[in-house]
Structures are given as structure tokens and as C-alpha cells.
Steps between C-alpha positions, in 0.01 A plus 500: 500500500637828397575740792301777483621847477432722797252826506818772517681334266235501202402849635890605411504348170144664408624835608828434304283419207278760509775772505657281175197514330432901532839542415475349202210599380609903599829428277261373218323800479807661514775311267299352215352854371911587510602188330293525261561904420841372518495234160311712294708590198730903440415698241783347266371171577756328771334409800557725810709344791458510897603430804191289630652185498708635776219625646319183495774286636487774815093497509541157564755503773273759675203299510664139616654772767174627573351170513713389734463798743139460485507160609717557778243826592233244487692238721524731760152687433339150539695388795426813692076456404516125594677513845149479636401231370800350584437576890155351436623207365778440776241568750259249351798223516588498840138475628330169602217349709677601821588899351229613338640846540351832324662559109742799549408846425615571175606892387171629303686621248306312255083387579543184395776391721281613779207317386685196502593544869157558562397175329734304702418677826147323442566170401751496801202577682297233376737268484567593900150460585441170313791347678438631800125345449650183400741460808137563722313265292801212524507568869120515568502183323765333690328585833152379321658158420701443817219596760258122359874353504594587821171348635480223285848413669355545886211233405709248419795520778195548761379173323814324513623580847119418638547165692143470510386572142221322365342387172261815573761785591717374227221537242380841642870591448470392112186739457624772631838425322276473174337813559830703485564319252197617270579851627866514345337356196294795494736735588750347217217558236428866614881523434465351161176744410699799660778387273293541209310748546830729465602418184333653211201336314620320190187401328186768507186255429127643563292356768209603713557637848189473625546139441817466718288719799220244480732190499688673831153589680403156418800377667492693789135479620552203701754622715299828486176343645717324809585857593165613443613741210265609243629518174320709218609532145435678212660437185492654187653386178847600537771462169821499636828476332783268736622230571169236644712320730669795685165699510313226634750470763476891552128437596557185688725664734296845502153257604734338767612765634167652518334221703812431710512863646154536561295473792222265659213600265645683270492611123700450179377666193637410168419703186617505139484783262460528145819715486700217635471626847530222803389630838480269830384691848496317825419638867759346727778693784508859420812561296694846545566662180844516560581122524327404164824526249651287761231259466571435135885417601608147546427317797365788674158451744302761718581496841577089453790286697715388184482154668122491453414347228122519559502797311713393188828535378477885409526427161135550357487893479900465381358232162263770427751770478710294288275382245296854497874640402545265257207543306555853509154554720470746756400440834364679774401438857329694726325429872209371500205706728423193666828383535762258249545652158389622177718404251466522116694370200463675106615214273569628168197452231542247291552660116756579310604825639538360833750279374678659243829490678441102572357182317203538298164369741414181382147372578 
């Protein structure tokens, strides 16, 4: 592979070139009327004689001098305008994972030097804050997985070192060893949803969200009517563009959440909209406006022990965020008067203009 030729250097040779160039063409304009005047033929017919030979032979000696001047002007002419960029990209080099430093402030001599800083300065920041989230979420996770561990563990040396362990406490051990067992299931495929749910939807296909509400109502109503919970729907044909799977989960986990934080004889209304609009409102604990966003954050609970798993993982409100990003839907949440939440979701519409940056909707 041929090396390729750096920015100053092909800077020099263009200003070299340019400065040939005009200089020939200026000696053009200037020599051939001359040369010509001079080969015309005397009055007693012998040709008139010059000196522009020698004038040539020192034209051309002035413009490879020239030439080469200009190319050394434009070495240093380009050097001097690309130092900054050449602090930027020493700066860039020595960061990492660990030194995610601010780019340098460059002189702003020229606007698009300082635009570049700029630039950097904010995917820093982003890349900051997604690391930083990602350290949380890999720790939240560890203490998630290690808390059903750690008990799992304690069951079976109090099981073992019981001299008087029957058929009985040894099974009763097994169930409850089972049950912790179902919940890391659970919590590994809220992982694997929460996973998914940040990367960016691949295939747009049309479906019906009112369809996915009904199926998650449906789903829910038993566990609803234990609690005494009155769920109330109303659904209107809703043409979504997305990805099925990740927006059913979106309403799964919205419905969940919903009758999970609610209280004894509560409500859960579940609407649809024409305009692609989900909404799901629940009475439940009062929740104070300023702990909502924190709600939507991984493993995060109101007012819970993190050791209780009664009330979930802290994932549910976390998988909506996720997918809602990733299908480019905004979300909102707001208190509820009654209590619990109000939250809504926009899907996009499902035609072509909603797409037109994605795969074509297929039907």
C-alpha cells in the first residue's frame, strides 16, 4: 500500500504550483506578443534578431526559483495553520477509558479549528456519561446477581450442617432454592431485553399497537384481580412503525409495572391512539416529581430495600426507556393525581415519511 502523502506536504506542493502556473501564464502574456514582433521580417527582407532567447532561458530560471520559494512559503504557511490540529490530534491519542480528559483549547484563529474542539468536547461528554452509566449498570448488576447467590449458598450449608434434616426441610430447601432460581432467570432476561432495547431497530415492519396493549391487559388481569385492581382499556386502531418484539416488550413491562406499584383496589388504564400514542395510568404510592428520571434508570425502585425482590428487579421502567429511545419515540411521565404515574409513548406512524431514514414498512 502506497504511503500516503501528508496534509502540509501536498499543501506546499499546491502552493508551489500555483505560483508556477501564474508565472507562466503572466510571462505568456508577456513573451509570445515579443517573440513574435521579434520574427517578423525588415524592410529589406532579413529577419530581425533578439535577445529573447536569453531572456527565456532567465524567465525560466525565475519561475523554477519562484516555485521553489513558494513551496517552502507554503510548508511553513501550512505548518503554522495546522499546529492545531496537531494538538487536537495528540490530545485525542493519549486519552483512554480511564482519561477521558477535555480536547485542548485550540487558538481561534480559524472557526473551524474551534468547532472541532467543540465537537470533541461533546462526544467526550457522551462518551463520559455512557461509561460512567455502564460501570453503574455492570455494578448494579453484579449486586442484583450476587444477592439470590449469596442466599442460595446459606440454604444449602444450613441444609448440610443440619444434623436433623429431614425429607421435608430438605425439600422446602429445594423450593425455595427453585424460587431464586426462577428469579435470576428473570432477572437474566430483563438483562437480555435491556440489552436490546439499546441498540437501534434494524428492521421497521408495521403492526398494530393497540393489539400489543390488549395482549398485555389480557395478560395482566389475573394478577390484577388477586390485588383487586381494576383494569380498563380503550384501544383504538393504532399503526405503528417498530420493531413488534421490542414494542411488545415496551408494553409488557409498562402493564407490569402498572399493576405491581399499585395499591389494594386500584386502577390501570390503558389507551391507544390513532396517532400512535400509548398511555398507561395507575394510582399506586405517591411519586415526587423529582425522583421520576431516576425511575427510568436501571435497577432503581421507590423507597425499596435493593434486597427486596418483591418489588422487581428495577428494570421495567429502565426496558421502556431503552426501547422508547430506540424507536426514536418520546416519552413522558408525569404523577399521577391519585398516585403512580402517567406515562405516554408517541411511536412513529407507520408511512413512508416516518421511515425515510430506515427500511421501507413492510406489511
Amino acid at each position: 500500500m502506497r504511503p500516503r502523502r501528508r496534509l502540509r506536504t501536498r499543501l506546499a506542493f499546491l502552493h508551489g504550483g500555483v505560483a508556477f502556473a501564474g508565472g507562466v501564464l503572466l510571462l505568456a502574456f508577456l513573451d509570445v506578443p515579443l517573440l513574435a514582433a521579434g520574427h517578423t521580417t525588415g524592410p529589406g527582407g532579413d529577419r530581425s534578431t533578439s535577445n529573447l532567447g536569453e531572456v527565456l532561458r532567465y524567465d525560466a530560471v525565475a519561475l523554477v526559483a519562484i516555485a521553489g520559494l513558494s513551496g517552502v512559503v507554503g510548508w511553513l504557511i501550512a505548518g503554522r495553520a495546522l499546529r492545531p490540529l496537531a494538538v487536537l490530534t495528540a490530545s485525542a491519542r493519549n486519552m483512554s477509558a480511564d482519561n477521558l480528559t477535555a480536547a485542548p483549547r485550540v487558538p481561534a484563529v480559524y472557526r473551524e479549528f474551534d468547532e472541532l474542539a467543540g465537537t470533541l468536547d461533546g462526544l467526550l461528554y457522551r462518551l463520559h456519561g455512557a461509561l460512567t452509566a455502564q460501570r453503574l449498570f455492570v455494578a448494579n448488576a453484579s449486586h442484583e446477581l450476587r444477592t439470590p447467590l449469596t442466599v442460595q449458598r446459606t440454604l444449602l450449608q444450613l441444609a448440610v450442617a443440619d444434623p436433623a434434616a429431614t425429607a421435608e426441610t430438605l425439600r422446602g430447601a429445594c423450593h425455595e432454592l427453585l424460587d431464586l432460581g426462577r428469579q435470576q432467570e428473570h432477572l437474566l432476561d430483563a438483562l437480555l431485553t435491556l440489552a436490546g432495547g439499546y441498540r437501534p431497530v434494524e428492521r421497521w415492519e408495521r403492526f398494530d399497537l393497540a393489539g400489543l396493549a390488549r395482549k398485555a391487559a389480557l395478560d395482566q388481569r389475573a394478577a390484577a384481580e388477586e390485588r383487586g385492581i381494576r383494569v380498563s382499556t380503550e384501544l383504538e386502531p393504532a399503526a405503528v412503525a417498530g420493531d413488534p418484539t421490542l414494542a411488545a416488550s415496551l408494553v409488557t413491562n409498562l402493564v407490569d409495572n402498572a399493576v405491581r406499584h399499585n395499591v389494594a383496589g386500584g386502577t390501570v388504564e390503558i389507551a391507544t391512539t390513532a396517532s400512535g400514542r400509548l398511555a398507561v395510568r395507575n394510582t399506586g404510592r405517591p411519586v415526587p416529581p423529582g425522583e421520576i428520571g431516576r425511575l427510568f434508570q436501571p435497577f432503581q425502585r421507590l423507597g425499596a430495600d435493593r434486597t427486596d425482590q418483591t418489588d422487581g428487579h428495577g428494570l421495567g421502567l429502565a426496558i421502556v426507556a431503552a426501547i422508547a429511545h430506540a424507536h426514536r419515540a418520546p416519552l413522558t411521565a408525569h404523577p399521577g393525581p391519585h398516585g403512580g404515574l402517567q406515562i405516554t409513548v408517541d411511536f412513529p406512524p407507520a408511512h413512508g415519511e416516518a421511515m425515510a431514514d430506515d427500511e421501507p414498512a413492510s406489511t
